[in-house]
C-alpha positions in Angstrom: 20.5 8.9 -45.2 17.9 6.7 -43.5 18.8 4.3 -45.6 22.2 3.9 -44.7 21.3 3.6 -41.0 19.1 1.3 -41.8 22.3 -0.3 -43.9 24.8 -0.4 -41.0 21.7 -1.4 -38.3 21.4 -4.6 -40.4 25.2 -5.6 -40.7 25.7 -4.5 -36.7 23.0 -6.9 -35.7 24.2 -9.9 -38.1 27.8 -9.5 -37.6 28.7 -10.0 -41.1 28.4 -8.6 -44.2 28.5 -9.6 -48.2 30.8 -8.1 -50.7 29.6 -6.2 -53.6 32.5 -4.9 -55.7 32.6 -3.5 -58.4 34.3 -5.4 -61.6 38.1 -5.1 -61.2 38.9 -4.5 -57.5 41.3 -7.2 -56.2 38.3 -9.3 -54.6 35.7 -9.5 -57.2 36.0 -13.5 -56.8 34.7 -13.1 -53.7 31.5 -11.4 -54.2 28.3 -12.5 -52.9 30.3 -14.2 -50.1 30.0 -13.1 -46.7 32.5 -12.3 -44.3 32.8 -11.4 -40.3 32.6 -7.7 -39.8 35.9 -6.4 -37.5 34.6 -2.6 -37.1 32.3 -0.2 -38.7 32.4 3.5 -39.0 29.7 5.3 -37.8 26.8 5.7 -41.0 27.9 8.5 -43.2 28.5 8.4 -47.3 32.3 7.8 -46.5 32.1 5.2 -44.2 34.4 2.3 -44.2 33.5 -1.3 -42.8 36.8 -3.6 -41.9 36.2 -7.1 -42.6 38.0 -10.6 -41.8 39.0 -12.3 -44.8 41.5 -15.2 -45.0 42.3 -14.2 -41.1 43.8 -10.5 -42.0 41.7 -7.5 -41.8 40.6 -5.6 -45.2 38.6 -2.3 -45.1 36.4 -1.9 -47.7 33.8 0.9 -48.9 30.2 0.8 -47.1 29.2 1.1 -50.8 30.8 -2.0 -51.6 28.5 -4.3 -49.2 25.4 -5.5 -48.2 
């Protein structure tokens, strides 16, 4: 769990964050890019991160960056 803190303490401070997806979700082809964070859920296993891509809003997985 102190990890994940540790997780969402890093993206907070930077403001952005890098995808990480796994192979066939919709954005693969944009992994390793990073992309404004919007709003984070508070750290839990759960947690979803909304980012800005293209302008619009996607939510994605905590998992599924870094």
């Amino acid at each position: 769990m102190h990890r994940l803190y540790q997780k969402v303490d890093h993206i907070r401070a930077s403001g952005y964050a890098t995808l990480d997806l796994p192979s066939g979700h919709p954005f693969t082809h944009l992994n390793g890019q990073k992309f404004k964070v919007i709003r984070i859920d508070p750290p839990d296993i759960k947690s979803k991160i909304w980012l800005s891509i293209e302008g619009k809003e996607v939510e994605f997985k905590l998992s599924e960056v870094y």
